[in-house]
C-alpha positions as CSV (number, residue, x, y, z in Angstrom):
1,X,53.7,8.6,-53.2
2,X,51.3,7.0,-50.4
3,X,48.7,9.8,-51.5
4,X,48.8,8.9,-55.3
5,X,48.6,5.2,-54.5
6,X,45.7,6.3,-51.7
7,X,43.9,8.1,-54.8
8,X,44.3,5.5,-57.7
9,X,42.5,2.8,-55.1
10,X,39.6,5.2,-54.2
11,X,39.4,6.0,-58.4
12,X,39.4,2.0,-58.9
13,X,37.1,1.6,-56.4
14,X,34.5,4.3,-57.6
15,X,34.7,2.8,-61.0
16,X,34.0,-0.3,-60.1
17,X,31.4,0.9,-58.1
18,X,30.1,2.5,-60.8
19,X,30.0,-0.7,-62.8
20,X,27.3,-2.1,-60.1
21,X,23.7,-2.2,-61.6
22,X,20.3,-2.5,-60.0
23,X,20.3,-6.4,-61.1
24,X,23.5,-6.9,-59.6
25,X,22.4,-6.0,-56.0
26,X,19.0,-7.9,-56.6
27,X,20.9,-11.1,-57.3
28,X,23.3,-10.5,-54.1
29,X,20.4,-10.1,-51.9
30,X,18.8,-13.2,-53.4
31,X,21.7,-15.2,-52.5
32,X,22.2,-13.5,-49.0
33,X,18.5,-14.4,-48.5
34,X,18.7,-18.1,-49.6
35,X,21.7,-18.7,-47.4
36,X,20.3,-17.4,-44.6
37,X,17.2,-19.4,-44.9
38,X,19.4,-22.5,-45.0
39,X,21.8,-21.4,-41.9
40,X,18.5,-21.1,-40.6
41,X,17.1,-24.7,-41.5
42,X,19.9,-26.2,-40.7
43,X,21.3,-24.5,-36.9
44,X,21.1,-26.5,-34.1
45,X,20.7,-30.0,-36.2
46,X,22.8,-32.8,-37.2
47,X,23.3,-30.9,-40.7
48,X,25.3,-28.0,-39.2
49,X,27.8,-30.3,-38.1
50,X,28.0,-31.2,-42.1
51,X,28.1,-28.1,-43.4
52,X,31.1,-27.0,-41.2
53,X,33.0,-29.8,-42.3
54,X,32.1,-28.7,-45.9
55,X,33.4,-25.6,-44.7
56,X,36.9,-27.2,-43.5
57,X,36.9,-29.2,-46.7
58,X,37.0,-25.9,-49.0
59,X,39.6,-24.3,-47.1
60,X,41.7,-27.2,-46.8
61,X,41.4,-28.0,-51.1
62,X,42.2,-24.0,-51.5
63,X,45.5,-24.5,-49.0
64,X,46.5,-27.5,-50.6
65,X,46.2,-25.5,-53.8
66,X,48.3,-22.5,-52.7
67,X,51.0,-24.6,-51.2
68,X,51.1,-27.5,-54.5
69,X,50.5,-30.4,-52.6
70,X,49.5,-31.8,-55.6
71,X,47.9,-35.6,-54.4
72,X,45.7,-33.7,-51.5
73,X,45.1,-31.2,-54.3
74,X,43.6,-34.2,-56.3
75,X,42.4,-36.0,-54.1
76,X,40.5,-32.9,-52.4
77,X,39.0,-31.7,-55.8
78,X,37.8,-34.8,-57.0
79,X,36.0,-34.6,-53.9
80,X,34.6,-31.1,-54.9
81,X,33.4,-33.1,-58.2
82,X,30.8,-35.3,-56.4
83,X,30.4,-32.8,-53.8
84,X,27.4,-31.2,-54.7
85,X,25.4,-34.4,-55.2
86,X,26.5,-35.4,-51.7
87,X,25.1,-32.0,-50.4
88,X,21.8,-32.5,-52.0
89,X,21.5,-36.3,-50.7
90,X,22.9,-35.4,-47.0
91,X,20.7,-32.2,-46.2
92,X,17.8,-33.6,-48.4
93,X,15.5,-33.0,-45.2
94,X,16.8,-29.9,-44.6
95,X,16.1,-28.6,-48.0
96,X,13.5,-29.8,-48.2
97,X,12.4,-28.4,-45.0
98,X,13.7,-25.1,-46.7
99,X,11.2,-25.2,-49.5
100,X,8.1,-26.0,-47.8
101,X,9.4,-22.3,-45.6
102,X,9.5,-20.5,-49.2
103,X,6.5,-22.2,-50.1
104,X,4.6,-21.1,-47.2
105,X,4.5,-17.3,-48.3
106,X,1.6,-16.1,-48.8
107,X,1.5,-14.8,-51.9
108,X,-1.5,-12.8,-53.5
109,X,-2.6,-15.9,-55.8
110,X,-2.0,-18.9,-53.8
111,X,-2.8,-17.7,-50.5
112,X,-6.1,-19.5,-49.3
113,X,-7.8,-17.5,-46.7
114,X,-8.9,-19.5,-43.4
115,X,-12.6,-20.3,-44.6
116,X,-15.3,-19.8,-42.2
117,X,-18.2,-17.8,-40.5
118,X,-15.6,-15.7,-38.1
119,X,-18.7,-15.8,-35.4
120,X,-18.6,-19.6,-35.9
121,X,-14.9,-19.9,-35.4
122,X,-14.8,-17.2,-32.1
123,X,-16.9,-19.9,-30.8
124,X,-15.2,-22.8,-31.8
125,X,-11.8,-21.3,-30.2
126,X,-14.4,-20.7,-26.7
127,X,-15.4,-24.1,-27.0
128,X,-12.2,-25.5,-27.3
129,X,-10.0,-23.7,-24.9
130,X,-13.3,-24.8,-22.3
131,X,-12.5,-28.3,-23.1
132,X,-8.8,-27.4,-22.8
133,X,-9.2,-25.8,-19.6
134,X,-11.3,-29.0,-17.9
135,X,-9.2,-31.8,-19.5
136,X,-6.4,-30.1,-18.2
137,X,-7.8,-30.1,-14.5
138,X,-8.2,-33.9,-15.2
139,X,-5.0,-34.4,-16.8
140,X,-6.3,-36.0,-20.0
141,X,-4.1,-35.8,-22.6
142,X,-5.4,-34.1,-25.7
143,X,-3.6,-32.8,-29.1
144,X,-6.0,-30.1,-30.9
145,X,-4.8,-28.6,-34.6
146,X,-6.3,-25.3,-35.9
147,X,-6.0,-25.4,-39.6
148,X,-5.2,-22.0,-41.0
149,X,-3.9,-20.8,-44.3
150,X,-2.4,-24.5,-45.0
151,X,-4.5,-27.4,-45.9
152,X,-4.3,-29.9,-43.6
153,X,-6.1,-32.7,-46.1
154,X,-3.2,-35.5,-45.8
155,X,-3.3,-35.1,-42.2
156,X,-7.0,-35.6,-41.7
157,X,-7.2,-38.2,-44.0
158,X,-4.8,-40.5,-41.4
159,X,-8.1,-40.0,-39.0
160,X,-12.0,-40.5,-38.9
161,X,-13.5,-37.8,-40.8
162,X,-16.2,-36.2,-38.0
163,X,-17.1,-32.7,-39.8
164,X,-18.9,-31.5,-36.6
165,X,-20.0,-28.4,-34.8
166,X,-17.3,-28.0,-32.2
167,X,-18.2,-29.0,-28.6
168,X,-16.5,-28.9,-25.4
169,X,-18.1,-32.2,-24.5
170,X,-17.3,-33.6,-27.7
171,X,-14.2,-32.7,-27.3
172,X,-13.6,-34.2,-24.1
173,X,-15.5,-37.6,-25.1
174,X,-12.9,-37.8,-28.0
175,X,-9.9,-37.7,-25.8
176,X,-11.3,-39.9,-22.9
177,X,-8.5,-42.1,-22.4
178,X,-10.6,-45.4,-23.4
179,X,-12.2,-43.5,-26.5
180,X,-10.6,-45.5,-29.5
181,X,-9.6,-42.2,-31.2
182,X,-8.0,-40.5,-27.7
183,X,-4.0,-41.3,-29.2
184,X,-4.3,-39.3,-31.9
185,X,-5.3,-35.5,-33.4
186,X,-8.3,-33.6,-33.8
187,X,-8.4,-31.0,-37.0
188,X,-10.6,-27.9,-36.4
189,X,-11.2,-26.2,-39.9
190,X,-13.4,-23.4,-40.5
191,X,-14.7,-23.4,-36.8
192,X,-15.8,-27.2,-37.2
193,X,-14.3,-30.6,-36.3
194,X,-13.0,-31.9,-39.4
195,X,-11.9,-35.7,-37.9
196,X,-10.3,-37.2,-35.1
197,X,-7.8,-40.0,-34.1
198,X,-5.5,-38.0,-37.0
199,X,-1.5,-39.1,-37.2
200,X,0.9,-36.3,-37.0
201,X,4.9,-35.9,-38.4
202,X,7.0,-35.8,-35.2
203,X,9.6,-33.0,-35.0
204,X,13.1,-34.6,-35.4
205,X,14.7,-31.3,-33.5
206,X,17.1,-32.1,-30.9
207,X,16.3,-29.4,-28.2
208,X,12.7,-30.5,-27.9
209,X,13.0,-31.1,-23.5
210,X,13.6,-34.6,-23.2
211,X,10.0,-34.8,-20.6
212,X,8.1,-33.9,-23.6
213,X,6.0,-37.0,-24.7
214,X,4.7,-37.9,-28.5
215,X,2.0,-35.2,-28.3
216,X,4.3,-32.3,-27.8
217,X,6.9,-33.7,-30.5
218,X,4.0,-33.9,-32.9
219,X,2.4,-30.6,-32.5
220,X,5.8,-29.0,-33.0
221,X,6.8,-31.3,-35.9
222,X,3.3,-30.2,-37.2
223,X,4.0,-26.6,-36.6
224,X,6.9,-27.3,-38.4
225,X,5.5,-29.0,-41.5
226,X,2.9,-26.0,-41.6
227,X,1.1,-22.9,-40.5
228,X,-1.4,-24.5,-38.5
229,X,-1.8,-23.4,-34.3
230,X,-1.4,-26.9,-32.3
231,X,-2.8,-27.0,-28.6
232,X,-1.7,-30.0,-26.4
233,X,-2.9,-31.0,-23.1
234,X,-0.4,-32.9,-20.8
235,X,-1.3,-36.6,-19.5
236,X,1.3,-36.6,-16.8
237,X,0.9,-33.0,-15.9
238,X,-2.0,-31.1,-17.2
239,X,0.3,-28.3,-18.9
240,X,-1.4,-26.4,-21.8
241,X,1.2,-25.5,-24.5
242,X,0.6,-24.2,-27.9
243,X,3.1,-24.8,-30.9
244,X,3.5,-22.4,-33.6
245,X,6.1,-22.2,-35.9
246,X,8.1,-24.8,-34.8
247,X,8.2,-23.1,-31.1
248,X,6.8,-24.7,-28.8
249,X,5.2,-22.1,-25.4
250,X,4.4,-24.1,-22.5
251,X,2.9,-23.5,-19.1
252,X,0.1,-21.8,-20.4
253,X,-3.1,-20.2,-18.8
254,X,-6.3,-20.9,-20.5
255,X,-7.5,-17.3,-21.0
256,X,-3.7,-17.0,-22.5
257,X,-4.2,-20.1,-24.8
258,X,-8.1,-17.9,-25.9
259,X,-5.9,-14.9,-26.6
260,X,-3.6,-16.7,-27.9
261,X,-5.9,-18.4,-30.5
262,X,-8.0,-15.6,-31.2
263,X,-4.9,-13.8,-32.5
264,X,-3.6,-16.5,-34.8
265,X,-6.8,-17.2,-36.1
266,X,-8.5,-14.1,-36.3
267,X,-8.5,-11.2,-38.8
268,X,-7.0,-8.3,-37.0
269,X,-9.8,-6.1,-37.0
270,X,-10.9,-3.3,-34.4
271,X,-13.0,-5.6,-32.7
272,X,-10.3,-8.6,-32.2
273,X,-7.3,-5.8,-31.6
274,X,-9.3,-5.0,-28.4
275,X,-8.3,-7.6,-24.8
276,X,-9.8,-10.7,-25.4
277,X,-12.1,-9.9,-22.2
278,X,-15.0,-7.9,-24.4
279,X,-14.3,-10.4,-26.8
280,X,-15.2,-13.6,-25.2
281,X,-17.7,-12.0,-22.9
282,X,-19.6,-11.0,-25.9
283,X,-18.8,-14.8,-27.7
284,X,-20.3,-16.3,-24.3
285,X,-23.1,-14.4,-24.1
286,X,-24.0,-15.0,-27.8
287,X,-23.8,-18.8,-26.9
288,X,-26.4,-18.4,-23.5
């Protein structure tokens, strides 16, 4: 008897199976992909908190249900009614947050390459990671964004457009703590110094080190609002970090922060895959 029942649920199951087409596991993996771009939007914020009570809410209306408590049954799915309005104003930054992700594919027709002479931007990344390298030993505070895929026009137009060759003195003069422009941002686009004294979106995540200043909660809020690479210079400390991504590496070495640069910025050919020693050598001795 057990084998005949075993037998009729394997024959139910292969028919159903059966009944699967191509479309149906596209549109599964669609959803699986969507909801785990929003687990990941959403973990370690105020929002997860939400959703798990959405969670609890669910469970509890199909309880209620299944045991006929009919006012909590009402009460619960009238609840369920405005419930997806409620979702769309509550994690509105979220998904938003969410669709600037998707939208930041790079996909064949709206991808827009890095513009640039790539000899003119290995020097721009020399220059800058020189200026890096002494305002760190003098603990000047400096916030440096390298424009990639993303435009960064909204952001540069909060500043004072400069569209400059980039300079480590320059540089330097920009973020001298007296320099009316030293608070905010410099844009380097296309290995040049687009403008300075730019305002940037400050992350709103939680685990950011309470230590970190305005700087480092801007370059990861603009790492998070885009694609760009954002290099900050500590006032207090002289700590080089880098944000990309919304991740934030700190602590860093200024031959790291070059390498580091060069392979964010650069195409990945033969010459840039090799240690960023022949690489700069040869950038260095093209600028004597």
């Amino acid at each position: 008897m057990k084998t005949g029942v075993r037998m009729k649920y394997l024959n139910d199951a292969w028919q159903s199976l059966q009944l699967i087409t191509v479309m149906d596991i596209i549109d599964v993996l669609i959803v699986a992909v969507l909801v785990y771009k929003l687990l990941r939007v959403i973990r370690h914020t105020n929002a997860e908190k939400l959703f798990k009570g959405i969670v609890v809410v669910l469970v509890a209306t199909m309880l209620a249900n299944a045991a006929e408590l009919n006012e909590i049954s009402f009460l619960l799915n009238q609840l369920m009614v405005i419930g997806p309005t409620a979702i769309v104003i509550i994690f509105q930054p979220e998904l938003r947050k969410m669709l600037e992700q998707f939208g930041r594919s790079k996909l064949p027709f709206f991808h827009r390459a890095n513009e640039g002479d790539p000899q003119t931007l290995q020097l721009a990344i020399m220059r800058t990671t020189e200026a890096v390298g002494s305002m760190a030993w003098s603990k000047t505070g400096a916030l440096i964004i390298f424009e990639r895929s993303e435009s960064l026009d909204e952001i540069t137009r909060t500043g004072s457009i400069i569209d400059a060759e980039v300079n480590a003195e320059l540089l330097k003069n920009i973020f001298f703590n007296k320099a009316p422009l030293h608070d905010g941002a410099v844009v380097i686009s296309g290995g040049r110094i687009k403008a300075a004294g730019c305002l940037l979106p400050l992350s709103s995540n939680l685990n950011i080190s309470k230590e970190l200043g305005t700087r480092h909660r801007a370059a990861v809020g603009m790492s998070e609002h885009s694609d760009a690479l954002c290099v900050v210079v500590s006032e207090e400390t002289g700590s080089i970090s880098l944000a990309e991504g919304g991740m934030l590496k700190r602590h860093l070495a200024v031959e790291t922060l070059e390498r580091l640069l060069i392979n964010g910025m650069m195409p990945a050919t033969e010459e840039t895959k090799k240690p960023s020693g022949g690489l700069l050598s040869k950038i260095r001795g093209m600028k004597k």
